[in-house]
Backbone bond lengths (Angstrom), bond angles and torsions (degrees), N, CA, C in turn:
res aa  C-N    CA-C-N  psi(-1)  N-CA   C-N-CA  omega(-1)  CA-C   N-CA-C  phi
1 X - - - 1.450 - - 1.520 107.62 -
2 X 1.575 128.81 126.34 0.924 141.66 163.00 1.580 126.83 -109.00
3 X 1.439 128.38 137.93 1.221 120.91 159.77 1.620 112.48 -111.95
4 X 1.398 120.37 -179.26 1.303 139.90 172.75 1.010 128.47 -81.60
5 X 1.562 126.29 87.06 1.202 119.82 177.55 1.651 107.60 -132.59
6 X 1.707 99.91 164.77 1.337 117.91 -177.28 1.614 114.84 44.26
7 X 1.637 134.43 34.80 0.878 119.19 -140.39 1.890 147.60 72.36
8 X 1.142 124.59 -8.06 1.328 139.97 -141.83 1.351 112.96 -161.88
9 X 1.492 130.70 126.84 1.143 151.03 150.73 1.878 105.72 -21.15
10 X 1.260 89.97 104.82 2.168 89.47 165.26 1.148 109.21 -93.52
11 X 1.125 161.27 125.39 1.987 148.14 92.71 1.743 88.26 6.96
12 X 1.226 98.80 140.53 1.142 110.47 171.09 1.824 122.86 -156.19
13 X 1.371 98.22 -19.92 1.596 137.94 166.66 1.443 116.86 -157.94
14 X 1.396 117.26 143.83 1.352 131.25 164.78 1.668 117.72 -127.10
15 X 0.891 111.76 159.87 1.649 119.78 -178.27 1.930 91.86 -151.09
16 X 1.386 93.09 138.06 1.618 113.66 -161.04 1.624 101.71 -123.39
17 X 0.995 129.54 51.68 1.287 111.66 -179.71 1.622 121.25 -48.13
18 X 1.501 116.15 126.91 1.387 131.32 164.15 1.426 109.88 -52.95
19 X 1.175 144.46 67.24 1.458 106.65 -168.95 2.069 89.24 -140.12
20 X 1.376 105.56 -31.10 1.292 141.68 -176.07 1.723 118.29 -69.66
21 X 1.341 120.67 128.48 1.207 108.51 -177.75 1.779 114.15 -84.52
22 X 1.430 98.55 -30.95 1.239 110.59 162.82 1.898 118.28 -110.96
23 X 1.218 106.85 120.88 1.717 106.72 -174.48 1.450 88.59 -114.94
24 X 1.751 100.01 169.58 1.575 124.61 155.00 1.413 108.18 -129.51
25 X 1.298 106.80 134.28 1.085 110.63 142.05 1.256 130.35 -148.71
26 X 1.202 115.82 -150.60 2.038 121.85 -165.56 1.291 118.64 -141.74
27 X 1.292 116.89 124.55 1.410 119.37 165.51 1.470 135.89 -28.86
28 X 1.292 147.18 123.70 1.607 130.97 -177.56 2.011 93.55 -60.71
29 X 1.212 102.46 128.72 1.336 85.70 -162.27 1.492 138.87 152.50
30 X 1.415 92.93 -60.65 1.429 110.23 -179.72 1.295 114.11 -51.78
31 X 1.496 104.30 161.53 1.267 110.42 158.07 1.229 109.24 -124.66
32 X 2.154 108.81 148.50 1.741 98.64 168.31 1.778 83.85 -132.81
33 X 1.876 97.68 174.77 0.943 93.50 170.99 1.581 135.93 -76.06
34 X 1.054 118.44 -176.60 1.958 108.03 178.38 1.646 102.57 -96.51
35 X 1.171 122.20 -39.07 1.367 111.00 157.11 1.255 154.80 -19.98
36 X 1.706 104.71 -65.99 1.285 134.16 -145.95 1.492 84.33 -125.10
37 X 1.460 147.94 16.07 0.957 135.14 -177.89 1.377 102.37 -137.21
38 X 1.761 112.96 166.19 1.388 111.56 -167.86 1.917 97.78 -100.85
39 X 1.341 104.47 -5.44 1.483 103.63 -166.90 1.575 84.82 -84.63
40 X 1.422 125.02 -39.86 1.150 120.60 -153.94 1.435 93.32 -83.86
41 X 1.069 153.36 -48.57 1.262 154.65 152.04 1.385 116.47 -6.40
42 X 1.371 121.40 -74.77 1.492 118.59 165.17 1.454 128.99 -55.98
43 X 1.718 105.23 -22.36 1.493 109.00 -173.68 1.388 108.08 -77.04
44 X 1.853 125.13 -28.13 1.000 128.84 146.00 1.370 145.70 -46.68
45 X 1.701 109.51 -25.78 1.232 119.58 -178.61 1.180 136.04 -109.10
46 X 1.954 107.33 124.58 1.510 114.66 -170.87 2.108 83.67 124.65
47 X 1.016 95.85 -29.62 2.120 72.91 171.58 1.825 100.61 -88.03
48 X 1.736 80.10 -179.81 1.126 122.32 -131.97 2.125 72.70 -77.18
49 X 1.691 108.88 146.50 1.487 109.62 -175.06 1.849 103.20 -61.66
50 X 1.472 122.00 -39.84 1.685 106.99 -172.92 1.624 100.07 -74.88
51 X 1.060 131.56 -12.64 1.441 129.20 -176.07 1.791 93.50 -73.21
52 X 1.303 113.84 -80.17 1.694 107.13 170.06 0.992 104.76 -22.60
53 X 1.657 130.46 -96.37 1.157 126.97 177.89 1.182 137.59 5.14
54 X 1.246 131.11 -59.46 1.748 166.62 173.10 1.346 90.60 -70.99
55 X 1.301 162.22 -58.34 1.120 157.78 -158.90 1.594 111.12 -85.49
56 X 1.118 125.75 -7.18 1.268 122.90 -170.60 1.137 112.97 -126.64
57 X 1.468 128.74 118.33 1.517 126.79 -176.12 1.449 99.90 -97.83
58 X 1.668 90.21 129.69 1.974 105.97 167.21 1.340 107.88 -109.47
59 X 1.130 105.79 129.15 1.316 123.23 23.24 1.409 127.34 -113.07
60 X 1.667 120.81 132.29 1.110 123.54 -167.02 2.202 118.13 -70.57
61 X 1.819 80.27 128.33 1.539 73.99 -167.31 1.280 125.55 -59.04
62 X 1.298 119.92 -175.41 1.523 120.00 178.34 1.138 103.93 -128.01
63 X 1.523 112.43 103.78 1.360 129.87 178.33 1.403 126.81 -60.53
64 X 1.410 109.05 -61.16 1.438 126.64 153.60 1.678 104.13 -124.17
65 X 1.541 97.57 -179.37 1.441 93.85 159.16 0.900 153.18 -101.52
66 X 1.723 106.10 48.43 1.053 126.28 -167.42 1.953 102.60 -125.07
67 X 1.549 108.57 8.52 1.178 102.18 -158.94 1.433 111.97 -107.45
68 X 1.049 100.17 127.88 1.989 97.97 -170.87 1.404 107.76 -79.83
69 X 1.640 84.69 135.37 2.140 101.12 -150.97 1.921 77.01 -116.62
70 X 1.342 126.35 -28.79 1.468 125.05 -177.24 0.925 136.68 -58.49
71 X 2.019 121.29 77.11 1.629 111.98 -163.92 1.625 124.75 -22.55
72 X 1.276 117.87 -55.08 1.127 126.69 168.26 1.156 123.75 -28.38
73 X 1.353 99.14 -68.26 2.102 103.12 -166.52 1.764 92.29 -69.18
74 X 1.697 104.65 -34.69 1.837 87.74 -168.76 0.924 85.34 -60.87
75 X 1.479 155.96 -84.88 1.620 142.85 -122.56 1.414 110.18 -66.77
76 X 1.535 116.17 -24.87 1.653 112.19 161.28 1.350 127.87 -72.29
77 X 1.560 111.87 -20.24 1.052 100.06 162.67 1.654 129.90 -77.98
78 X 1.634 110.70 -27.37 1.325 113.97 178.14 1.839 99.67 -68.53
79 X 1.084 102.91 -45.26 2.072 90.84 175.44 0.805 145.15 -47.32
80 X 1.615 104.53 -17.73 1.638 140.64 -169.44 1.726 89.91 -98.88
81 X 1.350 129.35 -74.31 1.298 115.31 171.75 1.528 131.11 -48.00
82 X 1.210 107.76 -41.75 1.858 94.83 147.68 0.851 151.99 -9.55
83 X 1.816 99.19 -67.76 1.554 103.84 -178.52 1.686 102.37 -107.34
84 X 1.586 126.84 7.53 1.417 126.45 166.12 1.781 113.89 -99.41
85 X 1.274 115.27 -5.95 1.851 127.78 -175.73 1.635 110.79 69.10
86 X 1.507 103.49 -10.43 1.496 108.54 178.60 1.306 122.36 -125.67
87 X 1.504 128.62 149.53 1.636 126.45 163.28 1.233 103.47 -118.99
88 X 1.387 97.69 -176.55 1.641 112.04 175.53 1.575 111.98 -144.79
89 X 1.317 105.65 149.69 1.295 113.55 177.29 1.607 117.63 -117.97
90 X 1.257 130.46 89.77 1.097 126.07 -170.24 1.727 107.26 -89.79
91 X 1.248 134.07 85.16 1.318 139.88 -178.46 1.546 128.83 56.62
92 X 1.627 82.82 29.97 1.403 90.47 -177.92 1.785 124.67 -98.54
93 X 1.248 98.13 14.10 1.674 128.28 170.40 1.095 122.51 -116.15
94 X 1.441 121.86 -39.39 1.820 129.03 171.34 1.628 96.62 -157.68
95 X 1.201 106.85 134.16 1.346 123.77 176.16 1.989 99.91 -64.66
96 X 0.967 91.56 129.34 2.030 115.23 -173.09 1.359 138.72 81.14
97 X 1.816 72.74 4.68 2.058 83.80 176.90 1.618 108.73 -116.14
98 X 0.832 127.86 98.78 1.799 120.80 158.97 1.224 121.70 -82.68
99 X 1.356 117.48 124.21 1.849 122.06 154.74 1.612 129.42 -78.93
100 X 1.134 116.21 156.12 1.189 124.84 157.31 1.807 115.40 -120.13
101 X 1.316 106.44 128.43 1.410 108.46 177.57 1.354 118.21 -120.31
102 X 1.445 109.97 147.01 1.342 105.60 153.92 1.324 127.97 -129.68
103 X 1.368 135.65 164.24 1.590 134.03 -175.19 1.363 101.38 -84.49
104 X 1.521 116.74 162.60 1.123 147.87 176.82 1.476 128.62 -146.31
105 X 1.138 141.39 94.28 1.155 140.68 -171.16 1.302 133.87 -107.88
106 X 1.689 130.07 98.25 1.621 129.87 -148.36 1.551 93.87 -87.55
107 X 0.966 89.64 154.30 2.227 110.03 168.27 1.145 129.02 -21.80
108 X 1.845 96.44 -38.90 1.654 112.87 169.47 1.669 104.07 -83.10
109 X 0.944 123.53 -2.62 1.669 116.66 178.16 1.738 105.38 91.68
110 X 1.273 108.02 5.89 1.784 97.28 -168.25 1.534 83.13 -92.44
111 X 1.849 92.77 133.31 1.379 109.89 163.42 1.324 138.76 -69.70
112 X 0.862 159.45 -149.87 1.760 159.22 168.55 1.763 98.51 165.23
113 X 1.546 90.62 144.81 1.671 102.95 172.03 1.800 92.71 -109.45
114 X 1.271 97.68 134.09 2.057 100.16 157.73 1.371 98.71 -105.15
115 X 1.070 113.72 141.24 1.492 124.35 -168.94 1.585 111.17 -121.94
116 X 1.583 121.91 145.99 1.556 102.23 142.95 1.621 106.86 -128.92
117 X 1.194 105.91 127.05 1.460 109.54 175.50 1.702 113.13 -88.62
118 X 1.445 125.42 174.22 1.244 111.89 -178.99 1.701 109.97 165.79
119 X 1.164 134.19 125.38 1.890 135.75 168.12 1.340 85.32 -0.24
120 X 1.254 116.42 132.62 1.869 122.07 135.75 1.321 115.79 -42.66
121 X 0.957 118.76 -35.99 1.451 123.63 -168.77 1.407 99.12 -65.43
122 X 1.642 135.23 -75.51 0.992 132.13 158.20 1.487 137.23 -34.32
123 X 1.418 101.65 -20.35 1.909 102.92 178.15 1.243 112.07 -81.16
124 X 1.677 117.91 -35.27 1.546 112.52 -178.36 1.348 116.64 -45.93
125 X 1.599 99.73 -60.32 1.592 116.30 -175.17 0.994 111.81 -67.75
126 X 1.251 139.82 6.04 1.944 137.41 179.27 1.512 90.40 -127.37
127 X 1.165 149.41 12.38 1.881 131.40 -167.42 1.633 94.51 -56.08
128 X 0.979 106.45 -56.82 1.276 102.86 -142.82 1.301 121.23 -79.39
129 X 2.035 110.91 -24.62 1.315 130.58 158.52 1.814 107.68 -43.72
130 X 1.758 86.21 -67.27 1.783 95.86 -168.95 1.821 107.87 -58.71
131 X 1.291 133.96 -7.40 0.977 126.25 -172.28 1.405 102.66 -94.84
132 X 1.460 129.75 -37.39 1.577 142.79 133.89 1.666 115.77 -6.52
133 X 1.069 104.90 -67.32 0.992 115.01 -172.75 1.562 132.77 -86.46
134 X 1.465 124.74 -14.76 0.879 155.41 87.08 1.446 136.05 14.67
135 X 0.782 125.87 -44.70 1.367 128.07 -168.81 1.741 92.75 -127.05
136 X 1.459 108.06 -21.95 1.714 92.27 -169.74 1.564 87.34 -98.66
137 X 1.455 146.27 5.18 1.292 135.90 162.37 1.622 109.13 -68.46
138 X 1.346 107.28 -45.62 1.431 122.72 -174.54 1.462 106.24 -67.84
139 X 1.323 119.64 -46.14 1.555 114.67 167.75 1.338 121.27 -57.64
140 X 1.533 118.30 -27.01 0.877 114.46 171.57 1.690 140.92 -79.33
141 X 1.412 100.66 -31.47 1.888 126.23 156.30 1.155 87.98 -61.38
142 X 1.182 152.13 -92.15 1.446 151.72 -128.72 1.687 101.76 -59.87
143 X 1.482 113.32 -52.35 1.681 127.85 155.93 1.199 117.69 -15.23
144 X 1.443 113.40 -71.56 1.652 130.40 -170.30 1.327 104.64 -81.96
145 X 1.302 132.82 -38.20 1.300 122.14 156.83 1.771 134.69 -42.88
146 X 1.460 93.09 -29.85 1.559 111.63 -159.56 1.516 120.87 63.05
147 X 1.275 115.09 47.29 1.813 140.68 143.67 0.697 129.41 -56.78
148 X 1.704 136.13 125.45 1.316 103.00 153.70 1.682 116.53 -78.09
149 X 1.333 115.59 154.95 1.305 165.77 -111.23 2.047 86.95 -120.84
């Protein structure tokens, strides 16, 4: 789980499942960028366009080369997570790791990304499971909270 601060993707919780011979995970802590990341992607998406704007320094780096540095396409991609509650990051933060994110939004309006990161290799062949699952965790916090969903 990440929120938005100072500009930048926070760690703020992790959950590590044992289950994996190879895992990732993240420091409580970290920072990623809002760009190049799928947490930061959703944490961006649904404000106001000069608020994005203001949050994003150009020129946007190039993480790998896989990372969209193109105001343009990024802002289509945050528009696209908008109206889907989720992005994705296919190695556009570290070459072999892709995320999937989704938004979360509490009563007070503070955002949070739930994330699952994981091998590329493994994300292709699970998208559509982990996006399943994913979105019905978040429906489900949002549930017990009394959110809408």
């Amino acid at each position: 789980m990440t929120v938005l601060q100072e500009g930048k993707v926070v760690v703020i919780a992790v959950f590590t499942p044992p289950t994996q011979a190879i895992r990732l995970t993240a420091s409580i802590g970290s920072t990623w960028p809002l760009h190049s990341s799928a947490e930061g992607k959703v944490l961006l998406a649904g404000l106001p366009l000069p608020s994005i704007r203001a949050l994003l320094h150009e020129p946007l780096e190039a993480r790998t080369s896989r990372t969209v540095t193109a105001p343009d396409a990024l802002l289509a991609e945050i528009q696209e997570a908008a109206g889907s509650g989720f992005a994705v990051d296919q190695e556009g933060t570290a070459m072999g790791i892709s995320a999937l994110a989704a938004r979360l939004i509490d009563a007070a309006g503070t955002r949070y990304a739930l994330s699952i990161l994981l091998p590329t290799s493994r994300f292709e062949a699970r998208f559509g499971e982990l996006r399943e699952q994913l979105l019905g965790c978040r429906a489900a916090i949002a549930a017990s909270a009394g959110l809408p969903a």
